[in-house]
N, C-alpha and C positions, 0 to 999 in steps of 0.2 A: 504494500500500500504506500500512497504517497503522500508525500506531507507537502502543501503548500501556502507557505505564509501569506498574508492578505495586507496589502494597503490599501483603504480606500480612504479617495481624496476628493476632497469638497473644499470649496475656497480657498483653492492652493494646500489646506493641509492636511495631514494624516487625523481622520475621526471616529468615532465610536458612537453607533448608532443601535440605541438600546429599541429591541422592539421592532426595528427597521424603520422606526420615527428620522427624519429630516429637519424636527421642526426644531427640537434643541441639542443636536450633537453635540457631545464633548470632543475636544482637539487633542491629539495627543501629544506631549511638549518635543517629542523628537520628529525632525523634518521625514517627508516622505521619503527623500535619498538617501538621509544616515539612516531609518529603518531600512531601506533594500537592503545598503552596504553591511548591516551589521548582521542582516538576515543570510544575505549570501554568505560572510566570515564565519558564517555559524554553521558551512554545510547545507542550507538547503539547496535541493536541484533545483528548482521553480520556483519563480513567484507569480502570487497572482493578484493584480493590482486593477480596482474598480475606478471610474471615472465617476463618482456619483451625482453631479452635478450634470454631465453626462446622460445619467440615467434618467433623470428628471426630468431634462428638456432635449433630450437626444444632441445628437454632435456631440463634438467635442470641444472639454471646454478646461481640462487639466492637461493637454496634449503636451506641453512643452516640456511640464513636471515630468510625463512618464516617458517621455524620448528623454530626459536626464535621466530617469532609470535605468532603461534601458542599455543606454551608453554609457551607465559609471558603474555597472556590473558584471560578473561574470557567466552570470547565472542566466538558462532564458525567464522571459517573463512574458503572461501571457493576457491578454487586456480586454477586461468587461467595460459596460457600460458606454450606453449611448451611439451603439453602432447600429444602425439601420438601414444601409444602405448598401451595397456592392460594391459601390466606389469606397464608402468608409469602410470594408471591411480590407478591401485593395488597396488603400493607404494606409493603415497600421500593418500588415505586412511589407507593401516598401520600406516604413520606417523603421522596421528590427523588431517588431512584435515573434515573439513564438507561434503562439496560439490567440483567436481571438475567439470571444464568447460573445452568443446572441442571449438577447433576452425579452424584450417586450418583442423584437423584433420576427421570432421565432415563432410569437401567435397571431402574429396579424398577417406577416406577409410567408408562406410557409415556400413557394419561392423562391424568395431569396436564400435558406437556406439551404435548399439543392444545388441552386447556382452556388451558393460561396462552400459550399463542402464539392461538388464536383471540379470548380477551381483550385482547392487546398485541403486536399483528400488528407483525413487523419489530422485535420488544425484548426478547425473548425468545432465549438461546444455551445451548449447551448444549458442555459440556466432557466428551472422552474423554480420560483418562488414561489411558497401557497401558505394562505390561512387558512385553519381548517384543512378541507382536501379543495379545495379551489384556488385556481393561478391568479398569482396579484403579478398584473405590469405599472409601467408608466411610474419606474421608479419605487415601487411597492404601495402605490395609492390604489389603483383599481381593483376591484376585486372581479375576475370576469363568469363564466357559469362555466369555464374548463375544469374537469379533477385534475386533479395534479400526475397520476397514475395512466388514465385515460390519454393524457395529451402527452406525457414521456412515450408512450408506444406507439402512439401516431408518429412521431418523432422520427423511432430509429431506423425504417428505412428510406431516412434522406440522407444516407452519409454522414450524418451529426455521431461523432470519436465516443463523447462520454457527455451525458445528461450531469450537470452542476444543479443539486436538490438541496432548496431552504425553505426551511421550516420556522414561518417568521413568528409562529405560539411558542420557539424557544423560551423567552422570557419570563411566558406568563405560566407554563406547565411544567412540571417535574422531570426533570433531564430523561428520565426513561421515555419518557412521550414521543420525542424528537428521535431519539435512538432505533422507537420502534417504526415510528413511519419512513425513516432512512432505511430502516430492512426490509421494511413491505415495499420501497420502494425499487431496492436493489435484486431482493425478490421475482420481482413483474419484467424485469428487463433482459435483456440479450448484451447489451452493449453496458460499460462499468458503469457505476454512480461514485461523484463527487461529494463527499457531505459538508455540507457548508455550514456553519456555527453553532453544529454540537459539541465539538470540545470546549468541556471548562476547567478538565482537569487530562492529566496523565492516563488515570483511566477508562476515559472515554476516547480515547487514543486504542488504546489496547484490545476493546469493547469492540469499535468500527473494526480496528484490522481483522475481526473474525466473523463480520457479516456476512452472509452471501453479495457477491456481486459488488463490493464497494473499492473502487480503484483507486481512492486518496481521500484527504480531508481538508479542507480550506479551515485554517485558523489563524485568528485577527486579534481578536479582545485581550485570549488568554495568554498571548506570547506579550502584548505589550504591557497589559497588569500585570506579567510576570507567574501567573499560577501554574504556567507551562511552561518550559525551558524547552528550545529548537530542539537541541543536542539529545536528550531525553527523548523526546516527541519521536524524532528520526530515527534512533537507538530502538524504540519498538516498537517501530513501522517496518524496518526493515529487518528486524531478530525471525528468524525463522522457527518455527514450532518444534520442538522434540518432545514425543509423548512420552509419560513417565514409563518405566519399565515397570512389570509387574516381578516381585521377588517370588 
């Protein structure tokens, strides 16, 4: 399984969006490049870094921030938020992008994600966010009548690599909650699931690497309030299993 650190950046900076609320982020006092920097010195392979602002009103509007990512690390990185278009998917690739992720885009125009996965076979993901079992786009305001389960399966044969699954009742429901519709989600699929802000500890590191079908985990909160250290995190993601012997 993979571990990928997460910046997401609104108003130029690195923030913390409890709920997936916009309306009063917390910033976090380290710049979005000394997190890449200190993320890649720490061993991760990827990062995965959101535009939220971006997200909100589509385009792009932290572009500069994450081409200084991009080009002050070693690592690749791979860019959400606010891409809607083929052109803007073919411009974060010119610019050094890894991977780019769809996401409101992904329900409305289903299209363009054939086109931009039949252009960049295997680079191309696609993120459901849902409350409940229904997809919230338009930055996590709408709530639309998609499940969440339903609309991953329509999904996977557009060429879309790995479905990016959030669970935006994180906050409000007991970590088990998240945990389990990440496995019901991983579950339903053919192609990997990405779990996105169920870690909040160590354990739930540990927990994922044993679900069906889950191919990494996006974690943001708990690497910067520190309740999870990379090195750790990476350490058993990638520890492989030995069953106890019986004497």
């Amino acid at each position: 399984m993979k571990i990928y650190p997460t910046i997401e950046i609104m108003g130029g900076k690195a923030v913390n969006r409890i709920d997936g609320s916009h309306e009063t982020p917390s910033a976090f006092e380290t710049t979005p490049l000394e997190a890449a920097r200190e993320f890649a010195a720490s061993g991760a392979d990827c990062l995965h870094v959101v535009d939220v602002d971006g997200a909100l009103q589509g385009g792009r509007h932290n572009a500069d921030l994450i081409r200084e990512i991009i080009d002050g690390v070693t690592v690749p990185v791979q860019v959400a938020g606010g891409v809607r278009t083929i052109d803007s998917v073919r411009w974060w690739f010119e610019h050094g992008a890894y991977r780019v992720v769809l996401g409101t885009a992904a329900v409305k125009d289903r299209g363009l994600v054939r086109e931009a996965c039949a252009a960049y076979p295997d680079r191309v993901l696609v993120t459901i966010a849902a409350r409940g079992d229904k997809v919230v786009i338009e930055g996590w305001r709408e709530v639309t009548t998609f499940d969440a389960v339903g609309l991953a399966r329509n999904l996977e044969d557009t060429g879309v690599s790995e479905i990016v699954f959030v669970d935006l009742d994180r906050d409000k429901n007991p970590r088990d909650h998240s945990l389990v519709k990440t496995m019901r989600m991983g579950e339903a699929l053919s192609i990997p699931v990405v779990s996105s802000g169920t870690v909040a500890t160590i354990d739930d590191v540990s927990i994922l690497k044993y679900l069906p079908n889950i191919g990494g985990c996006i974690i943001g909160r708990a690497l910067f309030g520190g309740s999870v250290d990379l090195g750790e995190a990476l350490e058993t993601a990638r520890a492989t299993y030995t069953p106890a012997r019986l004497i």
